[in-house]
C-alpha positions in Angstrom: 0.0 0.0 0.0 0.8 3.4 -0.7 1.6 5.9 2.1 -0.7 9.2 2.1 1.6 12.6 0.3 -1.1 15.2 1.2 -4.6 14.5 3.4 -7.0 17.7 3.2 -10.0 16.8 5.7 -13.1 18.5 5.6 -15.1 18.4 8.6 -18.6 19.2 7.3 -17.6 16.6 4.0 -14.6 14.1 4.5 -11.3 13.8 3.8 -9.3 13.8 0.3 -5.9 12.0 0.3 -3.2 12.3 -2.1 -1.5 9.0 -2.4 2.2 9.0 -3.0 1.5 6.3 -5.9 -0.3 9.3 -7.6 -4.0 8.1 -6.7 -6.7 10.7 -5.2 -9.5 9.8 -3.0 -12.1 11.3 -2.0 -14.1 10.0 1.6 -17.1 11.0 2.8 -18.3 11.7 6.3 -21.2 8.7 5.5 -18.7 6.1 4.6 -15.9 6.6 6.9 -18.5 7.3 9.8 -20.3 3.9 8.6 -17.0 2.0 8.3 -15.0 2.6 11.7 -12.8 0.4 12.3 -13.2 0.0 16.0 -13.7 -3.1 18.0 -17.4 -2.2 18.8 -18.7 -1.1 15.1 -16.8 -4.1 13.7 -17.9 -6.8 16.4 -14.3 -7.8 17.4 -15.0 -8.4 21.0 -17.3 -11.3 19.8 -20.6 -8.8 19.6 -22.8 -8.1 16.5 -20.9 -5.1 14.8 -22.5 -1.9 15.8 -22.5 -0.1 12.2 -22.9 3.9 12.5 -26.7 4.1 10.3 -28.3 8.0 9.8 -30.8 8.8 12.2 -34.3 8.6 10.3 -37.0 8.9 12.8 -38.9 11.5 11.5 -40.3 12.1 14.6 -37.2 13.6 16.4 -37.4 17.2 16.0 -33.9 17.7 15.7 -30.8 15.7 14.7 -27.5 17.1 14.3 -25.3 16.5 11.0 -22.5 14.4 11.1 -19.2 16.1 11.3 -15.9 15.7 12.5 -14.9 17.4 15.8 -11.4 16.8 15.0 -8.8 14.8 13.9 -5.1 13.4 14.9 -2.1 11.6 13.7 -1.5 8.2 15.6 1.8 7.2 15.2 2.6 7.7 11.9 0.1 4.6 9.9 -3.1 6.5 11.2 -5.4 8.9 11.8 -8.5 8.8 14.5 -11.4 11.0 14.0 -13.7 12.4 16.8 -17.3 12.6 15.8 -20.0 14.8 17.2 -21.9 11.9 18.6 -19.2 11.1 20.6 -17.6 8.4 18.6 -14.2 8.3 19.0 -12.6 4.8 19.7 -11.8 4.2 15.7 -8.2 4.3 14.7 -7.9 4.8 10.6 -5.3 3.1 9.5 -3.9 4.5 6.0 -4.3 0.5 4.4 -7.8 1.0 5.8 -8.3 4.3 4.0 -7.0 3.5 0.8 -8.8 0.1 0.9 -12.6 2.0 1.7 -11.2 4.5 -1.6 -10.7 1.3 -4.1 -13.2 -0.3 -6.1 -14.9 -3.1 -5.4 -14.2 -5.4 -8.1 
């Protein structure tokens, strides 16, 4: 895998990465929110996984959008997000975020 040259994130939209292979991607808030790599949302402790879904109720009155609080560098594989539902446990690797940017073939 490719390492990332340039990572522009977004918090209202997601994050771009320039790949030092010369590959772009572009992540949305839905997919990377959606596709956390955590123990809980990925059911490694044994659990179901507890995949992020959008809050459709239409009877709540009010939802907030996703966004990112922030982000930070972990080590130098990864980046974790915090969310503004409190999410924050997910640690993105870079194979992780170039794998959720490929095609499925």
């Amino acid at each position: 895998m490719s390492n990332p040259e340039h990572i522009a994130i977004s918090k209202s939209r997601g994050i771009e990465i320039d790949w030092q292979d010369g590959r772009h991607s572009t992540l949305p808030l839905e997919l990377l929110r959606r596709e956390c790599p955590c123990a809980n949302c990925t059911g490694a402790h044994g659990t179901p996984p507890q995949k992020w879904q959008p809050d459709t109720n239409p009877l709540r009155t009010f939802t907030p959008k996703l966004k990112m609080e922030s982000v930070e560098q972990v080590g130098g594989y990864a980046i974790r997000i915090f969310w503004n539902d409190g999410h924050n446990a997910g640690i993105y690797s870079y194979d992780h975020l170039r794998k959720l940017a490929e095609p499925v073939e």
